[in-house]
N, C-alpha and C positions, 0 to 999 in steps of 0.2 A: 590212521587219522585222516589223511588225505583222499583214500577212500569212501568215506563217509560225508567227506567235504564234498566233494563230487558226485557221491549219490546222493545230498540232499536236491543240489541244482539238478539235478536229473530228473528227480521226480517234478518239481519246479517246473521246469521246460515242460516237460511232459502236461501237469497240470496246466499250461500258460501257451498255447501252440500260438494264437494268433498274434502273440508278444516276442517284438524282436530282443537278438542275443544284443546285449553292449557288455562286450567283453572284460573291459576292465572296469567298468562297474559290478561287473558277476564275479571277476576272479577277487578285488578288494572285499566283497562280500563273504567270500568262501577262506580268508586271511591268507591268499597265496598272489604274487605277483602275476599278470600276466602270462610271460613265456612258461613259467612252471603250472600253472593253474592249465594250459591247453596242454602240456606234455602228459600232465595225469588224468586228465580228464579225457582222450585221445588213449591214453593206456590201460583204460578202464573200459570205456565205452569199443573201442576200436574205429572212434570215429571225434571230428573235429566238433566242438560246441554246434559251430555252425551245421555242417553235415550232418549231426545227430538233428535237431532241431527240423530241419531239411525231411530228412527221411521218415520224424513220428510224423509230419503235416501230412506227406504224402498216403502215406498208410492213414491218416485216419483221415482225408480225401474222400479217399479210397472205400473206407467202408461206407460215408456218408452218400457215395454215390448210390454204391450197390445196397445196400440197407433199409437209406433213409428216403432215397427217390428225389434228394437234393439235384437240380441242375451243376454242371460240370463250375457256369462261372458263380455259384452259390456256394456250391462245396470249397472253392478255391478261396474266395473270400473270408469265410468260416473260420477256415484254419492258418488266415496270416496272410494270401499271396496277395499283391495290390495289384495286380496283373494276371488278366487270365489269360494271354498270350506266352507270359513266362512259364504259369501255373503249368500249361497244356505241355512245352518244352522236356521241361522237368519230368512231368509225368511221363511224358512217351518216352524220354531216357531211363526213367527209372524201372517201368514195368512192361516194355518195349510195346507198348501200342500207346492212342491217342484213347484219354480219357473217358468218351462216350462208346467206343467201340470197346474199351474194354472191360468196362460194367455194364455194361448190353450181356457181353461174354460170358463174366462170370454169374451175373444173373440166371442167363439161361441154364447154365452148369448148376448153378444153387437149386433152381425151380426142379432139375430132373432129377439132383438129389433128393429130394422133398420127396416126388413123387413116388419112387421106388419102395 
């Protein structure tokens, strides 16, 4: 049951990137208090509301960069960040380089897949 509580806001989030988490309006929604709604939701995902939320923005950044030909403070915008000084942080902690170099990167990696 709890379960399914958590993977509906999951898909939620998912569908909702640029909309922030307010926790206990999400957990009252999902019928679990607070501290039990992040313990199963963290038990399920392997990750906090917040840090799940965190991590699909950054990945779908990511494809808008290399994809869609979105600029870096466009893409960031997009997907929620209201700072594209934060956005940049995050990013180059997350996928260890700085956002333009590293869909420059896989770019060129996609293009010579293409070609082959």
């Amino acid at each position: 049951m709890f379960r399914q509580r958590v993977n509906k806001l999951r898909m939620r989030i998912e569908g909702s990137l640029a909309q922030s988490i307010e926790s206990k309006r999400v957990a009252a929604e999902s019928g679990l208090g607070v501290t039990t709604f992040h313990r199963q939701f963290k038990q399920i995902t392997g990750l906090s509301p917040i840090q799940f939320q965190k991590q699909l923005r950054l990945l779908e950044a990511r494809r808008r960069l290399i994809y869609s030909g979105h600029s870096v403070a466009e893409a960031a915008y997009e997907v929620g960040y209201e700072s594209a000084t934060q956005f940049n942080r995050e990013y180059s902690r997350y996928f260890g380089a700085p956002p333009a170099q590293d869909a420059s990167r896989l770019r060129q990696m996609e293009e010579k897949r293409q070609a082959v």
